[in-house]
C-alpha positions in Angstrom: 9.0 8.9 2.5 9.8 9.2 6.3 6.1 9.5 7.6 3.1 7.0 6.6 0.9 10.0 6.4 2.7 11.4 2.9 2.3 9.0 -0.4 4.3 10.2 -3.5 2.8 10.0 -7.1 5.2 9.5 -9.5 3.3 10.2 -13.0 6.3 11.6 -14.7 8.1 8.5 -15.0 4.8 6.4 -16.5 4.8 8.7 -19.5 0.9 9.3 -19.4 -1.0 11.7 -21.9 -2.5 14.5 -19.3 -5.9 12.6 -19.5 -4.5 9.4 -17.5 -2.1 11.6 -15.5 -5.2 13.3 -14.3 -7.6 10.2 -13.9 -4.3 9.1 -11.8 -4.4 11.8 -9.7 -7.8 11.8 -9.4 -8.3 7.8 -8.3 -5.3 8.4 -6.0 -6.9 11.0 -4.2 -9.9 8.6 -4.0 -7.8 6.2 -2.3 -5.8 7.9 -0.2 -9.4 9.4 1.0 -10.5 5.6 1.7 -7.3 5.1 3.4 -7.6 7.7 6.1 -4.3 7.6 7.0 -2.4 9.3 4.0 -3.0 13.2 4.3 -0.4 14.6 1.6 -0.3 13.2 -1.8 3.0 14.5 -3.3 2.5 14.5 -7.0 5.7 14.2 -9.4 4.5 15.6 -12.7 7.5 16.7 -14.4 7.9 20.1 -16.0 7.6 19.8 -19.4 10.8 20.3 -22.1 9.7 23.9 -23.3 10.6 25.8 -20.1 7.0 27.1 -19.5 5.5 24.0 -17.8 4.2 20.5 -18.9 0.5 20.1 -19.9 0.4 17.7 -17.1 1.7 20.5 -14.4 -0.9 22.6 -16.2 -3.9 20.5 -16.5 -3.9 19.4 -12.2 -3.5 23.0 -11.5 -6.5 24.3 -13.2 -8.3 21.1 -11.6 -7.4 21.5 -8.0 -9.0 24.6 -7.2 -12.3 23.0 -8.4 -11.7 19.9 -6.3 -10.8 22.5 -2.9 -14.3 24.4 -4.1 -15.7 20.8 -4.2 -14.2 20.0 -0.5 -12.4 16.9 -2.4 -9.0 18.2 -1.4 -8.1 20.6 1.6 -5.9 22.5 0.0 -2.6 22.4 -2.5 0.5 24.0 -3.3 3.1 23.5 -6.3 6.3 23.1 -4.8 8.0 26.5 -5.9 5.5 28.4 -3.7 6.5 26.2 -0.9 8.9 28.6 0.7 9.5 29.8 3.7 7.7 32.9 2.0 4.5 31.5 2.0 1.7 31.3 4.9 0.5 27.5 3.8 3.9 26.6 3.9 4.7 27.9 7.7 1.5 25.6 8.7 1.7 22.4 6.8 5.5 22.4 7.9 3.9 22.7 11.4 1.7 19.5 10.7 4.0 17.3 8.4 7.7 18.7 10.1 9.2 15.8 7.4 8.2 17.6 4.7 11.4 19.6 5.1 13.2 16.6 4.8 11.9 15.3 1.9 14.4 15.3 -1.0 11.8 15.6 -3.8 10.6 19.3 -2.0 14.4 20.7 -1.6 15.1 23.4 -4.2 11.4 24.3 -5.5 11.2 22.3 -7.9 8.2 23.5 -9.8 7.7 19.5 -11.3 5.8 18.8 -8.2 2.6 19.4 -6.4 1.4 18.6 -3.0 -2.3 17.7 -2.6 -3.5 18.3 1.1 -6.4 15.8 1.7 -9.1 16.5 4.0 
């Protein structure tokens, strides 16, 4: 990753059950809170074999909307609404330009999420 500020997750590759890919995700953001310096946690989560999404892809995405309810996270956005199309993604480009650059983000690739930390 090009800027200190963005951490990648990689929770696809440990093989979790979505419990422990949660928890991850959840004591990451903890962390990354106590850090102060990371402000985007770019989640891999994989997309699941059947087509339709993982249960891992599912399970953070019903959670996050709790934890931006919860001011625990600013904001998030699964990476095939990060588009050019989409409001969030003209103003986080603004504030993390290397986003754009990032390899993991090019094509939409709905196996990822980015957590925006407050």
């Amino acid at each position: 990753m090009i800027d200190k500020r963005i951490k990648v997750l990689d929770i696809k590759s440990d093989f979790l059950s979505s419990e422990e890919a949660i928890s991850k995700v959840l004591t990451e953001i903890d962390a990354c809170k106590l850090n102060k310096v990371v402000r985007v946690l770019l989640v891999i989560h994989g997309y699941g074999s059947s087509g339709k999404g993982g249960i891992i892809k599912r399970e953070l995405l019903l959670r996050l909307p709790n934890l931006k309810k919860q001011n625990k996270i600013l904001d998030f956005i699964p990476n095939e609404k990060f588009s050019t199309n989409n409001e969030k993604y003209k103003n986080y480009v603004t504030q993390y330009p290397e986003l754009i650059l990032d390899s993991n983000l090019k094509n939409l690739n709905p196996g990822i999420t980015l957590i925006f930390l407050i």
